[in-house]
Backbone bond lengths (Angstrom), bond angles and torsions (degrees), N, CA, C in turn:
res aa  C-N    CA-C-N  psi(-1)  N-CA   C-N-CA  omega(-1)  CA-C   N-CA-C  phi
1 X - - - 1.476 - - 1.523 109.35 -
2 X 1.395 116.67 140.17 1.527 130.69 -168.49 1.966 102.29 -67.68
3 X 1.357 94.81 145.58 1.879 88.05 -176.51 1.572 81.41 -104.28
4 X 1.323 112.81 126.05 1.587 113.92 158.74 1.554 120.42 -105.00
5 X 1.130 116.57 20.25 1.540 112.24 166.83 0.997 122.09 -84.49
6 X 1.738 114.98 150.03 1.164 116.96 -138.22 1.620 108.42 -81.82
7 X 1.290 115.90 167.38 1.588 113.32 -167.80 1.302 112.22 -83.75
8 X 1.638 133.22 130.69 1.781 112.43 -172.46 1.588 101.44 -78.04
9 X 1.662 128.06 131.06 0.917 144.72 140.95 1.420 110.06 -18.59
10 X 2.079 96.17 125.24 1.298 92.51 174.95 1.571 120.72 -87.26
11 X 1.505 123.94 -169.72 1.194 114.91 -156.75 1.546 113.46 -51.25
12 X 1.904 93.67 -43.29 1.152 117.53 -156.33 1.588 119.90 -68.20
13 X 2.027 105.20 -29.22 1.179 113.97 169.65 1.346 112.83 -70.83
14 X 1.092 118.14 -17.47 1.625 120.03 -169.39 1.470 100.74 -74.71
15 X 1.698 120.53 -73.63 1.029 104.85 173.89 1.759 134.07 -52.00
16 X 1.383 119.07 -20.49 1.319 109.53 157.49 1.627 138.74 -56.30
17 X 1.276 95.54 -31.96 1.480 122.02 170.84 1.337 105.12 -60.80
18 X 1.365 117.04 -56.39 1.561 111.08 -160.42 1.972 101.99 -91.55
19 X 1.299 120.44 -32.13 1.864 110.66 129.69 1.687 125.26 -0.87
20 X 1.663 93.79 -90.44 1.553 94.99 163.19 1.178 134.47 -41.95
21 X 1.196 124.64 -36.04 1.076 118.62 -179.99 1.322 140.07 -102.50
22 X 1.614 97.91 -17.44 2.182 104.59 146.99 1.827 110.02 -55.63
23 X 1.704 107.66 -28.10 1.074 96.64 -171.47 1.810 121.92 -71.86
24 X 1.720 93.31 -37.44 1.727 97.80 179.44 1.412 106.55 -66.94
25 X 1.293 114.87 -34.27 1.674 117.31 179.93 1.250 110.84 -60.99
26 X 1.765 123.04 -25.29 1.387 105.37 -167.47 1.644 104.57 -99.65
27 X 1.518 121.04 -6.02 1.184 128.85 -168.98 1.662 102.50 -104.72
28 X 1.429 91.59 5.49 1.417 85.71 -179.57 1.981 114.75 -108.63
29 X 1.539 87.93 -21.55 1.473 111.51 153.90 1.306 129.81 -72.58
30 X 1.283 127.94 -14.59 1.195 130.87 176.54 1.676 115.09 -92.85
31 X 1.828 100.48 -36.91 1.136 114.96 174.33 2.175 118.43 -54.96
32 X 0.882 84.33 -45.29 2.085 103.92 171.92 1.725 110.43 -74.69
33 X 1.208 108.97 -33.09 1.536 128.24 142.73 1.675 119.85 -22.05
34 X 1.334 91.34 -104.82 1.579 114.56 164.43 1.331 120.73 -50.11
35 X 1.534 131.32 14.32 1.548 135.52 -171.56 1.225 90.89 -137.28
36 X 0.991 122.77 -43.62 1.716 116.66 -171.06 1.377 104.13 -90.23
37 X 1.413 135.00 3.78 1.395 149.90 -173.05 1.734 108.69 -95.45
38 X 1.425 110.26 -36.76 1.024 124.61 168.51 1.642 135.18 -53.87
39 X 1.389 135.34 -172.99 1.291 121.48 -158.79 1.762 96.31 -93.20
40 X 1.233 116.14 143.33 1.107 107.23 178.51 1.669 108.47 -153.74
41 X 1.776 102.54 117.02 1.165 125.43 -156.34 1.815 124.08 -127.47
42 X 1.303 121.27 133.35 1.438 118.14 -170.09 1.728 111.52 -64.80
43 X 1.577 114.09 130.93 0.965 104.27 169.56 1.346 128.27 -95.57
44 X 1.554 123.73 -52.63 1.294 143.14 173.00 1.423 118.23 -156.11
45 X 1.811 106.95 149.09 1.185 108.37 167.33 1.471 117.49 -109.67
46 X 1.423 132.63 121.98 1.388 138.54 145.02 1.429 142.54 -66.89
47 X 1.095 118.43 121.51 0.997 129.07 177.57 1.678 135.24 -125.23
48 X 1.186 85.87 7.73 1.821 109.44 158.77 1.417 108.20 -151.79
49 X 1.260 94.58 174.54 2.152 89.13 -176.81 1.775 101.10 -64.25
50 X 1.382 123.17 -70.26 0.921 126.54 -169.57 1.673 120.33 -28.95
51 X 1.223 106.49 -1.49 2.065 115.21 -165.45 1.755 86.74 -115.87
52 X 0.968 142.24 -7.74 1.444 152.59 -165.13 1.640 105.57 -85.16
53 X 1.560 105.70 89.39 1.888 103.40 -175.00 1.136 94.72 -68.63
54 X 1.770 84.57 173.80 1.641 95.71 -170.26 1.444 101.73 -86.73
55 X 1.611 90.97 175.40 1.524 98.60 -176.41 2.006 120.74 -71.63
56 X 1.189 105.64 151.44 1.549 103.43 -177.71 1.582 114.18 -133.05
57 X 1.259 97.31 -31.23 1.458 112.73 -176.35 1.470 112.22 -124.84
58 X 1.175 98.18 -175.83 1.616 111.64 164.22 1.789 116.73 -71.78
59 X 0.798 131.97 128.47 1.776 127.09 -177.58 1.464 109.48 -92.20
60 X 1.072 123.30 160.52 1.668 120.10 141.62 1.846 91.01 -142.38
61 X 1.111 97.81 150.14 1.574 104.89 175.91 1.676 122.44 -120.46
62 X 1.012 121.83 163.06 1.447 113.52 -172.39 1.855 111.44 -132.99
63 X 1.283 114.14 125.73 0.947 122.33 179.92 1.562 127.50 -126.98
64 X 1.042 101.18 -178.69 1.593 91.76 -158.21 1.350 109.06 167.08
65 X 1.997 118.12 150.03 0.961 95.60 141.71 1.455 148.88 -129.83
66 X 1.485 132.05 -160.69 1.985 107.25 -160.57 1.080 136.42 9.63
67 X 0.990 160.40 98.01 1.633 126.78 143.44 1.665 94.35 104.62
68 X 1.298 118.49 19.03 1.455 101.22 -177.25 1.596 125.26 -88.78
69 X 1.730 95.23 -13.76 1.583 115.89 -178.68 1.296 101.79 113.24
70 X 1.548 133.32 41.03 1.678 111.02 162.99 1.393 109.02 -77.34
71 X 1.191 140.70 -32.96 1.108 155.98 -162.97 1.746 91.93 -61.95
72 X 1.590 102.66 -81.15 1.659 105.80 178.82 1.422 119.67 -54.55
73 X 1.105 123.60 -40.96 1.334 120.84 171.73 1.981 107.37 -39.58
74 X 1.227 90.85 -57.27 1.946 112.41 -162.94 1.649 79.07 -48.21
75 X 1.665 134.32 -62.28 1.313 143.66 -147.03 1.835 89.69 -88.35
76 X 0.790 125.89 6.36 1.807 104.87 -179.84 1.609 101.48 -120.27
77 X 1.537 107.57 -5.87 1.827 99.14 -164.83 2.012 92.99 -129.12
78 X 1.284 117.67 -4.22 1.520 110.28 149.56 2.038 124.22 -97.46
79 X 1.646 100.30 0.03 1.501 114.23 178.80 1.533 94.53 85.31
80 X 1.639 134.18 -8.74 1.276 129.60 -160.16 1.698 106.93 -80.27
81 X 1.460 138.28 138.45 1.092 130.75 -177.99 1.360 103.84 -93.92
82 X 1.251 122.42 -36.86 1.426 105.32 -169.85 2.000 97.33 -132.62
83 X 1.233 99.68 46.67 2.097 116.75 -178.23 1.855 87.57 -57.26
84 X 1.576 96.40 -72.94 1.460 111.71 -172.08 1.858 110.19 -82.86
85 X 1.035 143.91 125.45 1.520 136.18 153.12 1.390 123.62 -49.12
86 X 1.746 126.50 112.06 0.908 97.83 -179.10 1.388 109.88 -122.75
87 X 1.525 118.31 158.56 1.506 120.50 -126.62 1.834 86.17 -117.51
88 X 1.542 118.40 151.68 1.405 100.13 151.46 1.511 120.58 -117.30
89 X 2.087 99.07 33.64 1.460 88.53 -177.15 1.291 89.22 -105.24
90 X 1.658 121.87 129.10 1.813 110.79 156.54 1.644 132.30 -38.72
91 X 1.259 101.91 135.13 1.685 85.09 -172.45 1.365 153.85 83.42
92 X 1.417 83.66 -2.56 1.974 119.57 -170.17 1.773 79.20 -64.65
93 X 1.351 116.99 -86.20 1.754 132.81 -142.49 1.925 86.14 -55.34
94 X 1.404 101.37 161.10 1.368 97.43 -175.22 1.734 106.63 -174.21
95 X 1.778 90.11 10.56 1.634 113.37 161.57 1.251 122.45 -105.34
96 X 1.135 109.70 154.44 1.708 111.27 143.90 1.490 124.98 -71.20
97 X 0.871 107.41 115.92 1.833 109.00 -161.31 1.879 96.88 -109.52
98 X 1.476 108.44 123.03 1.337 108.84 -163.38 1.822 97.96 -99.90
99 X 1.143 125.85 164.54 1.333 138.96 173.74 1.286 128.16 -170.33
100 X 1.655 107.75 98.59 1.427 123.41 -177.67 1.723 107.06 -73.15
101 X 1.933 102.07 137.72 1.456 114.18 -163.02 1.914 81.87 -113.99
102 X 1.370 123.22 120.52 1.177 128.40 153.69 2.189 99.46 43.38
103 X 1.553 122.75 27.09 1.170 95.96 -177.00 1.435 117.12 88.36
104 X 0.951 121.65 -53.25 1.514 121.53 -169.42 1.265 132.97 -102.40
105 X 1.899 111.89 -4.54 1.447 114.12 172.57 1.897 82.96 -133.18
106 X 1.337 115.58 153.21 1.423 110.86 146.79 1.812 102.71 -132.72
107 X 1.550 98.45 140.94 1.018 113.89 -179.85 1.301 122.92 -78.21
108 X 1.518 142.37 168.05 1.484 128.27 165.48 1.465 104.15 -141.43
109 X 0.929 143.96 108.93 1.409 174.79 95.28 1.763 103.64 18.83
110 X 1.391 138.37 47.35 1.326 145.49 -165.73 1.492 113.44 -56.31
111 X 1.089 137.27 164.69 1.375 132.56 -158.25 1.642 96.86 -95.98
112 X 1.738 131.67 131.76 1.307 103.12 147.13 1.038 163.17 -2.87
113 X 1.567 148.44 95.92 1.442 117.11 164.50 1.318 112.05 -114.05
114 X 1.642 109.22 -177.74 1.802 123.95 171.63 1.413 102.77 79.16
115 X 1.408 109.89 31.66 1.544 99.89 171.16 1.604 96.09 -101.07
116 X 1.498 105.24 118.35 1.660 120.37 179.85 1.518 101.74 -68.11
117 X 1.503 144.32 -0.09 1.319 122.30 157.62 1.775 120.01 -90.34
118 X 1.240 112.32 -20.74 1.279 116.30 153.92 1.211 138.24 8.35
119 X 0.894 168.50 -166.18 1.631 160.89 142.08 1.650 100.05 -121.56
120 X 1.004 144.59 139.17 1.442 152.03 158.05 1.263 119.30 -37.31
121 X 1.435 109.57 -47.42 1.682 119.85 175.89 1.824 91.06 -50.82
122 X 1.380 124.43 -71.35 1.347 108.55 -163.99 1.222 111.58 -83.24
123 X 1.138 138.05 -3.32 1.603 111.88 165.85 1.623 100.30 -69.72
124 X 1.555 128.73 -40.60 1.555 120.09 177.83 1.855 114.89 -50.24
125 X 1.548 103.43 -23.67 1.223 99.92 -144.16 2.411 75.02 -96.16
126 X 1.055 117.14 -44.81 1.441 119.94 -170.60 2.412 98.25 -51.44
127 X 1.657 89.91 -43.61 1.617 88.82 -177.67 1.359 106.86 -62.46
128 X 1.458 126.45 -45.71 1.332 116.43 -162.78 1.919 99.02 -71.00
129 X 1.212 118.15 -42.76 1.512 106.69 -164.66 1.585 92.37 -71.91
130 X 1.564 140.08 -33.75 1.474 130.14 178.92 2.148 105.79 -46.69
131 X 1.411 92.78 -62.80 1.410 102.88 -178.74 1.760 108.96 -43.53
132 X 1.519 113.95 -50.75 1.871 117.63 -176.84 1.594 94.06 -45.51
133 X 1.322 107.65 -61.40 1.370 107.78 -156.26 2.042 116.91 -57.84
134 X 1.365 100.27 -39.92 1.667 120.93 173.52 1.255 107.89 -41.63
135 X 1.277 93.53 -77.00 1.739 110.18 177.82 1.523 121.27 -26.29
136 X 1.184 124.92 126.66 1.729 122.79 168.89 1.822 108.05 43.65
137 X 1.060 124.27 42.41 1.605 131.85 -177.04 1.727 91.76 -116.51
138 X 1.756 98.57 75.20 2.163 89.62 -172.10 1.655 87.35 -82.00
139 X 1.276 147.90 25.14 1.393 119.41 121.10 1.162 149.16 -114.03
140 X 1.233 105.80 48.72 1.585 119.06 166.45 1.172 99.93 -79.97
141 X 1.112 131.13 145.91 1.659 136.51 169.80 1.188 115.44 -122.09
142 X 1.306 119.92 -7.08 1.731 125.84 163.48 1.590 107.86 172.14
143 X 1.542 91.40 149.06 1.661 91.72 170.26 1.616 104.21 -96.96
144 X 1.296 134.69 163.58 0.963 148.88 161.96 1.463 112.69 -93.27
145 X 1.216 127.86 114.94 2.133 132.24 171.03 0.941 92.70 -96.95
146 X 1.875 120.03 111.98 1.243 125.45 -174.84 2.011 92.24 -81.50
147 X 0.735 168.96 135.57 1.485 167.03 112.78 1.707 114.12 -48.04
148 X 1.439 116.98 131.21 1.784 116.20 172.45 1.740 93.00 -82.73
149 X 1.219 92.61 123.24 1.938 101.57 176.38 1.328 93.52 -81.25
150 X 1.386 144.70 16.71 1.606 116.89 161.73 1.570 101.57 -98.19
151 X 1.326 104.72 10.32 1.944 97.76 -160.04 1.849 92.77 -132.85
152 X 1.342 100.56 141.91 1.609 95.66 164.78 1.703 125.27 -96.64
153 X 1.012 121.15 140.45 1.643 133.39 -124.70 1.855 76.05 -60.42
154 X 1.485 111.26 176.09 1.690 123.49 -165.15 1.133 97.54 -132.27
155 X 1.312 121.08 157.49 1.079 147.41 -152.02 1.947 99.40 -69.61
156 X 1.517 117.72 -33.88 1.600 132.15 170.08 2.025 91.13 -54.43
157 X 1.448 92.81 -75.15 1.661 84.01 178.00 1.301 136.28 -11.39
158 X 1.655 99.83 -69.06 1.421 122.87 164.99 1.753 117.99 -37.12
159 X 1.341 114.68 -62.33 1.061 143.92 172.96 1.925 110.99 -21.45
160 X 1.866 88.16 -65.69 1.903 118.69 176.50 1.389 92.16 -50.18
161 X 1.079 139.29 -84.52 1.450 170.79 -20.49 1.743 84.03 -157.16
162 X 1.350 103.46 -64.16 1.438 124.57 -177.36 1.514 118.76 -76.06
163 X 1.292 108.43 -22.40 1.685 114.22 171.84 1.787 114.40 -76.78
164 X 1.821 104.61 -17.23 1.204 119.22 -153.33 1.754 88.56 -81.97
165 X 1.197 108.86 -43.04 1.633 143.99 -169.06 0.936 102.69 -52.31
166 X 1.905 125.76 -81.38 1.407 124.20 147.45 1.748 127.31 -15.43
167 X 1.148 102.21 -64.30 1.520 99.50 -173.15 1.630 106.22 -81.61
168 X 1.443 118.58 8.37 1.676 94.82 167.73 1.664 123.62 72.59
169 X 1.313 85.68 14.00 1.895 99.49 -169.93 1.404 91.78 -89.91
170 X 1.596 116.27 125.44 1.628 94.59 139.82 1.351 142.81 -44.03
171 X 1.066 109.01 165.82 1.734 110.34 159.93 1.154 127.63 171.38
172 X 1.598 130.28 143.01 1.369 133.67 -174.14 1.395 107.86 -123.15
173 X 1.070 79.21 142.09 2.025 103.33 -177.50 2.137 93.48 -79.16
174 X 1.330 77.75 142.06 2.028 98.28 -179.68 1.428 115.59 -140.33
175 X 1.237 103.05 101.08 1.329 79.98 179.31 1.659 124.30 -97.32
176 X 1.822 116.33 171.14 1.110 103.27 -150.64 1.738 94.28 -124.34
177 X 1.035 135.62 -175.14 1.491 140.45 178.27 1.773 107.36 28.85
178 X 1.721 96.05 69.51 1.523 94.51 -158.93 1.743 88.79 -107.93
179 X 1.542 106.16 28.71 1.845 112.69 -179.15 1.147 99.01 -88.72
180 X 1.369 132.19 -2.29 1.558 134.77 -133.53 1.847 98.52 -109.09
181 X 1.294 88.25 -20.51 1.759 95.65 -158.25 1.583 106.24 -120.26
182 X 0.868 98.39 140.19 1.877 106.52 -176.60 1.692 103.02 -46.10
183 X 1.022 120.91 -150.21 1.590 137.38 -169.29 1.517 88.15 -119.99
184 X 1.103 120.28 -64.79 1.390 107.30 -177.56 1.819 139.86 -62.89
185 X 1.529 91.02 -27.95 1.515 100.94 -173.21 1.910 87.39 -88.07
186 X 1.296 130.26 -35.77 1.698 125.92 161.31 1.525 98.48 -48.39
187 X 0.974 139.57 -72.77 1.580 122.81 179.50 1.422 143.54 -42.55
188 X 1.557 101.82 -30.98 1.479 129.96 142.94 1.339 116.20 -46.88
189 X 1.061 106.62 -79.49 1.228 112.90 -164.69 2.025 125.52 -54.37
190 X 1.925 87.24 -33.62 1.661 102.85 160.23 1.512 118.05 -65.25
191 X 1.113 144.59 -46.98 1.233 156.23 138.06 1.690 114.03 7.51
192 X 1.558 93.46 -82.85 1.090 122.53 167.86 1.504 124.04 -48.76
193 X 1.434 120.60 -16.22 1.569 124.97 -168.91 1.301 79.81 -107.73
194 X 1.677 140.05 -60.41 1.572 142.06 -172.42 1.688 94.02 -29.13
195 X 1.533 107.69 -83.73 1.410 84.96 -171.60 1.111 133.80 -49.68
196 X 1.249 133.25 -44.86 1.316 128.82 -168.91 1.775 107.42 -56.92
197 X 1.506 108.19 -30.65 1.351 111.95 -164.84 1.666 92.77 -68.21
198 X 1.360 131.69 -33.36 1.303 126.06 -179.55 1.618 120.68 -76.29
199 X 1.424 111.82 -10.21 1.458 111.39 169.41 1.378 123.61 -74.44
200 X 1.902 100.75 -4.66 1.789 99.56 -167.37 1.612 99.65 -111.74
201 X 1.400 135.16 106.43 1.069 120.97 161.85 1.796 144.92 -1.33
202 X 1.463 103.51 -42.77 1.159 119.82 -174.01 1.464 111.99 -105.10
203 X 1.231 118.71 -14.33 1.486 112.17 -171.75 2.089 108.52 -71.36
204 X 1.453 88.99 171.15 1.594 79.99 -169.96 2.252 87.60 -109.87
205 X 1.618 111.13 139.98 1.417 82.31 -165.88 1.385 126.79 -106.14
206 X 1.274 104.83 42.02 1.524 117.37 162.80 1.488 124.58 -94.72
207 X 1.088 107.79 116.52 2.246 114.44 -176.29 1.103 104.88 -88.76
208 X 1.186 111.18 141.57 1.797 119.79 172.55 1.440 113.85 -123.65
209 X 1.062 120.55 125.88 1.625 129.40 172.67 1.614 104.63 -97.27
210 X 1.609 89.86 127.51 1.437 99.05 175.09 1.642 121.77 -132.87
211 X 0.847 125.80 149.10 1.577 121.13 172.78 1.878 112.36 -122.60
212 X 1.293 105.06 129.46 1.417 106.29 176.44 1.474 104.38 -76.89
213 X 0.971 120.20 -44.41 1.736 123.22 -158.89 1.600 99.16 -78.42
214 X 1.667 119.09 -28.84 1.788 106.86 -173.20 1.580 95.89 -97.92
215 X 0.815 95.44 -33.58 2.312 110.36 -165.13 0.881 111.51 98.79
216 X 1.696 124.22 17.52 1.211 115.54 173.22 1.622 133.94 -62.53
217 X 1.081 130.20 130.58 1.493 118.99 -155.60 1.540 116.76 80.94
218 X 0.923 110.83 -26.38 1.732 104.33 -176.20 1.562 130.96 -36.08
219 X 1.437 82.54 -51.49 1.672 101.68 -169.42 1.740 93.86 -75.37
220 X 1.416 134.76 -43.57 1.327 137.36 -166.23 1.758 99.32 -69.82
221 X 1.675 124.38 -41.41 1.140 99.78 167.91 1.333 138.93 -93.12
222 X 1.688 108.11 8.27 1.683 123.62 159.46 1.490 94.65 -50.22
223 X 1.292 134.46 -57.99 1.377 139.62 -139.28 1.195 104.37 -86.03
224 X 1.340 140.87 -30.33 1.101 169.60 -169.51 1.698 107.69 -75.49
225 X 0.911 105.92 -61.76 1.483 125.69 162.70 1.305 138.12 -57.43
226 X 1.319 102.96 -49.51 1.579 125.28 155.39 1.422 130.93 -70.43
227 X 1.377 115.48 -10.62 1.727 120.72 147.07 1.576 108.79 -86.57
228 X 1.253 136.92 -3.94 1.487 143.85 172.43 1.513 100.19 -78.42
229 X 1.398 118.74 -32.44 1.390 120.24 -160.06 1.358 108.81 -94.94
230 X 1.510 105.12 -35.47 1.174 98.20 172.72 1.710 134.55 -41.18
């Protein structure tokens, strides 16, 4: 009977292999590089569907909730300091805030949620314009769930998570102020987001830890982004 298991790679293929692949990794860093290097300019803010331009590009959108850093994130991974405004009242933004990257990516800046001072009228009124925008948008190519890595995701999270599910949206969990946490309890804590990211139909299941204030992650989710754009 024929042995079909597979043959072990000799030394030499091995190290060629792993060659290739600093190389796609590093061309793939340069590529998110050279995109986020580019001009990057506000387009519009919405605040009902009807204010929602049309599509031009490829999207990725960012969500989140309060105070978690979409704003800084948006300003630490285009080099822009003040691209996005960022607020220290929870709950202030309450648009979709659009931002064209060189033409070829536009960003979306999603409104807060789970801020418990809120009024009810607008958290109904922030879900229904999130949902307009989800719906039939065939270029969104993913949302981004920004997550605070000192906190484990909240019950609002949960909430997104499942609307994302329904609507068939991709999306990947990111986390943000990931300077905060040792190396180990960040590894924990990534772990811990993997699975959950595999319990949701729609999620995409790779986590990214990022920090605005070190740059940690920065360059890994330029790259990340910039095969979306492609």
């Amino acid at each position: 009977m024929a042995d079909h298991a597979p043959r072990p790679l000799a030394q030499s293929e091995t190290c060629a292999a792993l060659r290739a692949g600093e190389t796609e990794n590093t061309d793939a860093l340069e590529a998110g590089r050279v995109l986020f290097a580019g001009e990057s300019r506000f387009v519009a803010a919405a605040g009902e569907r009807a204010r929602i331009p049309p599509a031009t590009a490829p999207e990725i959108a960012f969500a989140g909730r309060s105070n978690v850093g979409k704003s800084s994130l948006l300003n630490a991974l285009t080099g822009r300091h003040a691209l996005a405004r960022v607020s220290t009242t929870p709950g202030r933004t309450r648009e979709l805030i659009f931002f064209d990257l060189a033409g070829r990516l536009t960003l979306v800046d999603m409104p807060g949620y789970g801020y418990a001072k809120a009024p009810h009228r607008l958290a109904r009124e922030w879900q229904g314009l999130m949902l307009a925008y989800l719906r039939g948008r065939a270029n969104l190519r993913r949302v981004l769930l920004l997550l605070d890595a000192r906190h484990a995701p909240k019950q609002a999270d949960a909430a997104v998570m499942a609307i994302l599910d329904s609507a068939a949206v991709t999306f990947q969990l990111v986390l943000t102020k990931s300077d905060a946490l040792t190396e180990g309890d960040l590894a924990m804590r990534k772990d811990a987001l993997v699975r959950l990211a595999r319990a949701h139909k729609a999620a995409y299941p790779e986590v990214l830890a990022t920090s605005s204030r070190s740059g940690g992650g920065i360059a890994e989710l330029r790259a990340a982004l910039a095969l979306l754009a492609a």
